[in-house]
VEXVEX-958116 format. One record per residue: residue number from 1; x, y, z of N, C-alpha, C in turn. Coordinates in pm, whole numbers, plus 50000, padded with zeros to 5 digits. Layout:
REM VEXVEX-958116
SITE | pos | nx | ny | nz | cax | cay | caz | cx | cy | cz
SITE | NUM | X | Y | Z | X | Y | Z | X | Y | Z;
...
END
This chain:
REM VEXVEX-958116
SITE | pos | nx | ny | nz | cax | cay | caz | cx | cy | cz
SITE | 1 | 50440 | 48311 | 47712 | 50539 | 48375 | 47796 | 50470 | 48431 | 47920;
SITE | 2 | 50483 | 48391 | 48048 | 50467 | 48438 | 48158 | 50474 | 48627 | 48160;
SITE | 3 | 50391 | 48663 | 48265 | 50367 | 48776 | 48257 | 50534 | 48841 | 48370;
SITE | 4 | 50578 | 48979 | 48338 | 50684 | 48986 | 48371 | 50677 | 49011 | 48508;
SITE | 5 | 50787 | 48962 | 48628 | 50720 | 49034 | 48762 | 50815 | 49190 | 48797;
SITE | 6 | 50693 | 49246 | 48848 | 50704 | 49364 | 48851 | 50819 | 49504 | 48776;
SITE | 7 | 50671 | 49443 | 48700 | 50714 | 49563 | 48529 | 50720 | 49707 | 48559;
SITE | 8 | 50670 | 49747 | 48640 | 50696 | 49911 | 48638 | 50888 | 49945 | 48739;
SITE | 9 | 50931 | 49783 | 48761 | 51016 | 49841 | 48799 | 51019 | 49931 | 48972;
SITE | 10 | 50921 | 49875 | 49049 | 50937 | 49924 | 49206 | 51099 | 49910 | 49252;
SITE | 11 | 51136 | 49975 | 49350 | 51234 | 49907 | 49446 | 51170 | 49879 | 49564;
SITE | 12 | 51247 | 49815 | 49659 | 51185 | 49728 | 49761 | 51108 | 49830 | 49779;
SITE | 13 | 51136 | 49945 | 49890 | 51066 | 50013 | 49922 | 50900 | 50078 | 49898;
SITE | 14 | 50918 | 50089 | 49793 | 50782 | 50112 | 49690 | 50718 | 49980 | 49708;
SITE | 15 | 50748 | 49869 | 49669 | 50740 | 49772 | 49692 | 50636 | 49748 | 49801;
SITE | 16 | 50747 | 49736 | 49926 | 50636 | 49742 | 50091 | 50576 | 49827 | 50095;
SITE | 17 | 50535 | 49940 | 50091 | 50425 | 50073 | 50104 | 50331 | 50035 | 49993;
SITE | 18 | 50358 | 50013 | 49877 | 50190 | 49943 | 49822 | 50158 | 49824 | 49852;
SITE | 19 | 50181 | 49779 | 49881 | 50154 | 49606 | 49946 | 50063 | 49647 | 50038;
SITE | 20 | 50126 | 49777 | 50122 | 50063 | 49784 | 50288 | 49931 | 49896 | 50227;
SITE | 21 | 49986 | 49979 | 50103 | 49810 | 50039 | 50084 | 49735 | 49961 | 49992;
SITE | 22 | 49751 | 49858 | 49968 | 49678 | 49754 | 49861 | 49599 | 49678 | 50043;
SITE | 23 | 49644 | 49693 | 50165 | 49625 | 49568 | 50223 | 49500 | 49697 | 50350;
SITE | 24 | 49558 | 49804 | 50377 | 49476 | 49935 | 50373 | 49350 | 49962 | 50327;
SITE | 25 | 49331 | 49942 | 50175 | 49283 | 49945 | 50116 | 49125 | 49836 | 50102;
SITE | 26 | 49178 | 49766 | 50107 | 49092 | 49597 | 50153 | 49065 | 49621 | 50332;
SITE | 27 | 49112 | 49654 | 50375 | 49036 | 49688 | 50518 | 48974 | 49839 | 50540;
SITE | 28 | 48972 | 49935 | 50537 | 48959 | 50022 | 50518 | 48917 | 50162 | 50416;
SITE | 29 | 48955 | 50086 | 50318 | 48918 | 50145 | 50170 | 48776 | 50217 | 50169;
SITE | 30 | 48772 | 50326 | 50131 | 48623 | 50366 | 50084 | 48631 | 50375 | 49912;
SITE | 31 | 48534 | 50398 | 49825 | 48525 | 50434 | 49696 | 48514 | 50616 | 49721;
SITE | 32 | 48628 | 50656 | 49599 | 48668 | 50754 | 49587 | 48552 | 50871 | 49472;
SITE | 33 | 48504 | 50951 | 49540 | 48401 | 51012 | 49418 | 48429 | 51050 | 49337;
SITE | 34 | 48548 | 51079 | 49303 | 48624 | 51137 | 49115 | 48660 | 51022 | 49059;
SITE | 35 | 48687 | 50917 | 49140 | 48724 | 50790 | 49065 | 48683 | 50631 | 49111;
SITE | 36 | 48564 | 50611 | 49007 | 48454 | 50476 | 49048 | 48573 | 50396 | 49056;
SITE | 37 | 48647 | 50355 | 49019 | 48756 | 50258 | 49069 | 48868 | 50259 | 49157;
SITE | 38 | 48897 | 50362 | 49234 | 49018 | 50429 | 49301 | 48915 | 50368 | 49435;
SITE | 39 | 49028 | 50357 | 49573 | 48992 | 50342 | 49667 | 49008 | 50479 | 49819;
SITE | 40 | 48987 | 50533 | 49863 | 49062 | 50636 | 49935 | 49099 | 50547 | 50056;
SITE | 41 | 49194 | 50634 | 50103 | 49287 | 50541 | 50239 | 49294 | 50680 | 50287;
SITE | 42 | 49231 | 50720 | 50405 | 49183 | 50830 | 50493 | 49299 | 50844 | 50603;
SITE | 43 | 49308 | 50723 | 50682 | 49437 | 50730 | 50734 | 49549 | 50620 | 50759;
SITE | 44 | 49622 | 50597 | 50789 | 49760 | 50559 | 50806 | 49816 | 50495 | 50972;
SITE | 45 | 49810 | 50399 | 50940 | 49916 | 50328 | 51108 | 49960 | 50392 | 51152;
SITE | 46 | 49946 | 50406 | 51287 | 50097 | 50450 | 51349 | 50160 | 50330 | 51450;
SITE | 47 | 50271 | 50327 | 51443 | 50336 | 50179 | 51534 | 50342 | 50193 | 51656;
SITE | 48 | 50338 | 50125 | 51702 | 50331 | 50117 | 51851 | 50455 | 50029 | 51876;
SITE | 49 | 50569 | 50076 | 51902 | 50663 | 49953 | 51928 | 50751 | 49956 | 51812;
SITE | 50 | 50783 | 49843 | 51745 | 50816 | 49784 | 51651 | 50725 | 49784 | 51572;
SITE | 51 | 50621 | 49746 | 51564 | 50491 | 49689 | 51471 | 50398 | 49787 | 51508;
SITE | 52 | 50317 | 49731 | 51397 | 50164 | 49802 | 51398 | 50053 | 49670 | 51313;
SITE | 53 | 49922 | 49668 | 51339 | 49828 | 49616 | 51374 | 49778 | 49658 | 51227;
SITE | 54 | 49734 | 49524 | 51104 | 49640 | 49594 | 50972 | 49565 | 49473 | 50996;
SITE | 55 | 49402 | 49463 | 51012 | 49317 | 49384 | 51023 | 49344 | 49256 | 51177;
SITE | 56 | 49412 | 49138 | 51091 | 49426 | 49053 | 51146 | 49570 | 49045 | 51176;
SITE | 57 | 49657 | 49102 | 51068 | 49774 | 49055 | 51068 | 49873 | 49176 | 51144;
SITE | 58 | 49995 | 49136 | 51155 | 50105 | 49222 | 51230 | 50277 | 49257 | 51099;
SITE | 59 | 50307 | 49388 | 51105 | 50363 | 49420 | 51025 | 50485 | 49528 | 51085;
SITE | 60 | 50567 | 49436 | 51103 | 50714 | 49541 | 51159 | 50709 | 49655 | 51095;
SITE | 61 | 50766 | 49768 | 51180 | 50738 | 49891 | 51173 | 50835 | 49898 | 51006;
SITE | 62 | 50962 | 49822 | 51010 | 51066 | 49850 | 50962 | 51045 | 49825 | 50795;
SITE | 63 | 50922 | 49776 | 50797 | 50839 | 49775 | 50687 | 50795 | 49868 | 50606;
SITE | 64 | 50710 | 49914 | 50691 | 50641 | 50097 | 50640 | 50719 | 50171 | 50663;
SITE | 65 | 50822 | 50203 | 50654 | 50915 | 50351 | 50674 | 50881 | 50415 | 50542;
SITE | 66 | 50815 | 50376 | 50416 | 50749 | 50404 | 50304 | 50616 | 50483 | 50306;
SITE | 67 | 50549 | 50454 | 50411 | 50465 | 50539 | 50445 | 50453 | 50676 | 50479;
SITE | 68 | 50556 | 50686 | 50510 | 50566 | 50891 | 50549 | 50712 | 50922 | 50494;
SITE | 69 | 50769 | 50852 | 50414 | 50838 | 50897 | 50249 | 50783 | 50982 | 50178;
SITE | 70 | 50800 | 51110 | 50107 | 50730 | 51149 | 50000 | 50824 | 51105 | 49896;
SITE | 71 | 50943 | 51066 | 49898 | 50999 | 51036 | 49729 | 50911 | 50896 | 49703;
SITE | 72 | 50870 | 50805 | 49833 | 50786 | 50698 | 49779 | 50684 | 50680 | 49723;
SITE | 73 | 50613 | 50821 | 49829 | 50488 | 50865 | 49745 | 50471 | 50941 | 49599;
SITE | 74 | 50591 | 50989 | 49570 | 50615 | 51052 | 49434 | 50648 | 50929 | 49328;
SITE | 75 | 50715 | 50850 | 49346 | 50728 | 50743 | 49297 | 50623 | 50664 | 49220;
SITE | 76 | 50542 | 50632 | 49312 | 50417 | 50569 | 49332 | 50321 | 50623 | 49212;
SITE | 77 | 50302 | 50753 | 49259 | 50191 | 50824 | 49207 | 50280 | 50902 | 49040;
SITE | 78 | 50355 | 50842 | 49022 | 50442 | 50882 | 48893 | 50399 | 50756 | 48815;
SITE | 79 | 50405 | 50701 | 48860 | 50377 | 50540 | 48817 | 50263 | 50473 | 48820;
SITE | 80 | 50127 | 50627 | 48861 | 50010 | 50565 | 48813 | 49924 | 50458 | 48903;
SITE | 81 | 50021 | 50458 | 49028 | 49952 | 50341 | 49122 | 49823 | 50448 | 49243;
SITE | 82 | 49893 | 50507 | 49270 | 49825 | 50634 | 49382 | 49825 | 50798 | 49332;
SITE | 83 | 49686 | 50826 | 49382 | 49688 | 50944 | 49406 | 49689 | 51062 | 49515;
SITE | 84 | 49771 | 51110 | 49540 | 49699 | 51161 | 49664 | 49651 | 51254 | 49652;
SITE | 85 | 49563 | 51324 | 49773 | 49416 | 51362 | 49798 | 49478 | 51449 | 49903;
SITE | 86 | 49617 | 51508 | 49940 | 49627 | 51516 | 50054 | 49567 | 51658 | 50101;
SITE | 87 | 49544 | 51674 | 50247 | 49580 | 51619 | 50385 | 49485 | 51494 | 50406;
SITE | 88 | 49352 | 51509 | 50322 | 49287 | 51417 | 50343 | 49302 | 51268 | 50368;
SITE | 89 | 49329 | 51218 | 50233 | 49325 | 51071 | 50187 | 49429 | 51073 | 50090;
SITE | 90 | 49445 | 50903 | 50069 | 49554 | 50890 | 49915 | 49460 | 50806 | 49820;
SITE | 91 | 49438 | 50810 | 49726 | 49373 | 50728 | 49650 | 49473 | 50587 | 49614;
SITE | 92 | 49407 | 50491 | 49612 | 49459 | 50375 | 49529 | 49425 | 50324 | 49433;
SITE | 93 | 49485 | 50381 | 49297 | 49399 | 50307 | 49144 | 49371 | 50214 | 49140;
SITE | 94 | 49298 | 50175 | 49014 | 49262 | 50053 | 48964 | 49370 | 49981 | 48947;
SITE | 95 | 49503 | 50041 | 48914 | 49620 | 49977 | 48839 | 49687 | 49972 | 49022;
SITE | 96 | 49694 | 50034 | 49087 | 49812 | 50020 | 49245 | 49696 | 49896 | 49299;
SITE | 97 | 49587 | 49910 | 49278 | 49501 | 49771 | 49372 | 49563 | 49630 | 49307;
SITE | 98 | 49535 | 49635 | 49191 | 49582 | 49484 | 49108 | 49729 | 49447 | 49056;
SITE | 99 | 49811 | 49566 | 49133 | 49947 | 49541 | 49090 | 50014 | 49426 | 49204;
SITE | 100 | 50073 | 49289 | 49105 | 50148 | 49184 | 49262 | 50248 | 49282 | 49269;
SITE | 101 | 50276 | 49264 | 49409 | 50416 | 49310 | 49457 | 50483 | 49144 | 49511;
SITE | 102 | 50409 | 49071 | 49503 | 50470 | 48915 | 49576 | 50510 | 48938 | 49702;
SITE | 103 | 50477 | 49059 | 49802 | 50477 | 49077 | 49927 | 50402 | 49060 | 50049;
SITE | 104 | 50305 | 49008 | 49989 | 50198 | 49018 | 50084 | 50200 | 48915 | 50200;
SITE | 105 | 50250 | 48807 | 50161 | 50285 | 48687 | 50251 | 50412 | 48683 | 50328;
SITE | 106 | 50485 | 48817 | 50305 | 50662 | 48808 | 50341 | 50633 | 48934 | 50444;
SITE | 107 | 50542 | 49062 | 50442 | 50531 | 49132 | 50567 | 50431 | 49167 | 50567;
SITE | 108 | 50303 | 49085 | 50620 | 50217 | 49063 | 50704 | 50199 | 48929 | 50750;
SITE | 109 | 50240 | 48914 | 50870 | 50249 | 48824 | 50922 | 50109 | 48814 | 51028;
SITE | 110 | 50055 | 48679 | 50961 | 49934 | 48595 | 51068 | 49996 | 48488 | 51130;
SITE | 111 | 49911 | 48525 | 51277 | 49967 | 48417 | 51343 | 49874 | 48299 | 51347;
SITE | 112 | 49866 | 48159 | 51342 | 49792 | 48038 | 51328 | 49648 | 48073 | 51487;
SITE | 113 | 49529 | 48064 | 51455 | 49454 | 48042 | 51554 | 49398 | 47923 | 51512;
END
């Protein structure tokens, strides 16, 4: 039996905001000193426009409105994916790094070079 998709039950929302700190995370990420597997995410996009800029790729603003949510961030971190650290940083567990959201290809968009 196939593994179930997304068992903890996200809604979209939750959804796009860990996608975008799973993708955060992989660019930016440091290792967190209370937790050898947690990643810290120090800071956060801000859009310029419509969009905002993660590595290579481009990600409509209308995306992250999850990002400066706290019921998303309560959500999240209820569910074992994030911690936050705040004002500092948010942590990203072992379990929010390796969780699919099947989003990653639907809002971050690369353009062909």
């Amino acid at each position: 039996m196939p593994p179930k998709r997304n068992p903890l039950q996200l809604n979209a929302l939750q959804l796009k905001t860990l996608t975008l700190l799973q993708e955060l995370a992989r660019l930016v990420g440091r290792p967190d000193a209370e937790d050898a597997n947690g990643l810290a995410i120090s800071e956060l996009p801000n859009p310029h426009g419509d969009h905002f800029h993660l590595g290579e790729a481009v990600v409509a603003a209308r995306d992250a409105t999850g990002l400066r949510n706290p019921s998303v961030w309560a959500a999240l971190e209820r569910k074992g994916l994030i911690r936050p650290k705040l004002p500092e940083a948010v942590i990203l567990t072992a379990l929010g790094q390796e969780y699919d959201t099947g989003l990653r290809d639907v809002i971050l968009h690369r353009a062909p070079h």
